[in-house]
C-alpha positions in Angstrom: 31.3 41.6 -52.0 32.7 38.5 -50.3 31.0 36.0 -49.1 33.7 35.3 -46.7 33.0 36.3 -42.6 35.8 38.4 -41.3 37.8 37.2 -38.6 36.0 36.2 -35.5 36.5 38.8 -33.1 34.4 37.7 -30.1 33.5 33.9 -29.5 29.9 33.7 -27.4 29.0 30.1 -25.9 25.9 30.1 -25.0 23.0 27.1 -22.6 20.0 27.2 -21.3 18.3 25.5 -18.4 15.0 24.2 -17.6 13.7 22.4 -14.5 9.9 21.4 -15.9 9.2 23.0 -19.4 7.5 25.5 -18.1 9.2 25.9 -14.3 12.2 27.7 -13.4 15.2 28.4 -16.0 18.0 29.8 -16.3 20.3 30.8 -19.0 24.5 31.4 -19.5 27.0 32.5 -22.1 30.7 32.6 -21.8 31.6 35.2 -24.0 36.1 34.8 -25.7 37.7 37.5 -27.0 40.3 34.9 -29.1 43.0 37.6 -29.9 43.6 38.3 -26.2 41.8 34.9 -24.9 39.8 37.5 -22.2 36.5 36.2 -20.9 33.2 37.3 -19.3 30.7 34.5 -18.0 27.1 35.7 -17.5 24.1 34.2 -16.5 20.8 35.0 -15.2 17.1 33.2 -14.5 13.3 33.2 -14.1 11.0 31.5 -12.0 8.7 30.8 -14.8 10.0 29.7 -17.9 10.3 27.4 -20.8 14.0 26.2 -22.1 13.6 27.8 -25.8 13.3 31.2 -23.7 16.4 30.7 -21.7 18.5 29.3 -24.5 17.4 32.7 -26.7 17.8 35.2 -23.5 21.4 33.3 -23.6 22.0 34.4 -27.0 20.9 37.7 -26.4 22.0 38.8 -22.8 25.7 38.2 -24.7 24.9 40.0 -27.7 23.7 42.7 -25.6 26.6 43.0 -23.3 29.0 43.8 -26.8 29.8 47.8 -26.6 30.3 48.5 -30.2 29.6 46.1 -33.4 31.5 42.7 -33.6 32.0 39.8 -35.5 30.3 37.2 -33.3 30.8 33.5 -33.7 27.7 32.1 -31.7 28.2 28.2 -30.3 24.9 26.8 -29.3 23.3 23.5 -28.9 20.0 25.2 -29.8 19.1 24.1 -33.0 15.8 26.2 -32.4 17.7 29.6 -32.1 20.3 28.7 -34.5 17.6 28.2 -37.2 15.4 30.5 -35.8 17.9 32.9 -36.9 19.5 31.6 -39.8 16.4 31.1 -41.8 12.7 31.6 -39.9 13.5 35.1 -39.2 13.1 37.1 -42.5 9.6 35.2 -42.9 8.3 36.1 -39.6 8.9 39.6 -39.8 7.4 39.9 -43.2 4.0 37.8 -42.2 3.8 40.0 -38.9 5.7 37.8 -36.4 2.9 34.9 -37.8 3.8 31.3 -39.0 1.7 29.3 -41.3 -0.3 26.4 -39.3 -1.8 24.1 -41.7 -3.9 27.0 -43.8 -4.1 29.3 -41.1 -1.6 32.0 -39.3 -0.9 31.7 -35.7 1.4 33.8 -34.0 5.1 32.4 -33.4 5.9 31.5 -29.7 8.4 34.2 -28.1 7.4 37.2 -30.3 9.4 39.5 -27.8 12.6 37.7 -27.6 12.6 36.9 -31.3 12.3 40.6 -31.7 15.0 41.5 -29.8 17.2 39.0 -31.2 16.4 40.5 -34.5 17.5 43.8 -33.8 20.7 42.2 -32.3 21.4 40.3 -35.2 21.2 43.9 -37.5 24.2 45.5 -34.7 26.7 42.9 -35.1 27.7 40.5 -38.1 26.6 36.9 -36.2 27.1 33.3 -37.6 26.3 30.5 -35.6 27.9 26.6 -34.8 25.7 24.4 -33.7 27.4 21.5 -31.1 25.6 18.3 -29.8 24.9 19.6 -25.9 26.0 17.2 -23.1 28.7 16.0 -25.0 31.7 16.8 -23.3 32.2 20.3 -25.0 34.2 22.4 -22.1 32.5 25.9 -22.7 29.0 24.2 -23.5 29.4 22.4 -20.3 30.3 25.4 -18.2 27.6 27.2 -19.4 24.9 24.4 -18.5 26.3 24.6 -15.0 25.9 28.0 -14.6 22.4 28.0 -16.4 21.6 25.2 -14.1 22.6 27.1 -11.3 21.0 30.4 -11.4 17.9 27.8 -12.7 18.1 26.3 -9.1 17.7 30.1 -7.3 14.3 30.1 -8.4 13.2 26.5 -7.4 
């Protein structure tokens, strides 16, 4: 088996927003078909919410909206959901969606989302690329506007 990824078929940027941590968020994700440079922004918001959440519902609000299985190429600037998936996952699941504290197991923070993100993550072959947010990347940019913007419907 290779270890190679096959060619990206669907490019999803993804932000989230939050105006206090908790307070009202929002979250977007530009998602690029590259072969036929088609695109699909979404974005959505809560009244209460913390910025983790709405960079995660980001992630999966575009991995939901894919009709079949793809080769997804996700660009964040969440470190926290880029590792959350690349390496924290496995563990959690297999210590009951707990993390070690010191000597004692607590449960992780966003059980449900994680969850979901899991089961996305087993549809469709993701990797992600993790870029330095507010630093003049056009799609990252875009999608902090919009998750800025459906942030500020709910102030």
């Amino acid at each position: 088996m290779s270890s190679e990824l096959p060619a990206v078929e669907v490019r999803l940027f993804t932000d989230g927003a939050c105006s206090g941590n908790p307070g009202p968020g929002g979250w977007a994700c530009i998602l690029r078909h590259p072969q036929t440079g088609t695109e699909k922004e979404l974005s959505g918001g809560m009244a209460t919410t913390t910025n983790n959440q709405m960079e995660m519902l980001a992630v999966i609000s575009g991995l939901e909206s894919l009709k079949r299985p793809t080769v997804v190429e996700v660009i964040t600037d969440s470190k926290y959901v880029a590792d959350g998936c690349r390496s924290w996952l496995p563990n959690w699941k297999k210590n009951g969606w707990r993390r070690k504290d010191g000597t004692r197991w607590v449960p992780i923070k966003n059980p449900e989302l994680w969850q979901r993100l899991d089961a996305l993550l087993t549809q469709h072959r993701v990797h992600f690329t993790v870029v330095k947010g507010h630093s003049g990347h056009p799609e990252n940019e875009r999608c902090d506007e919009l998750a800025v913007a459906a942030a500020q419907q709910f102030a």
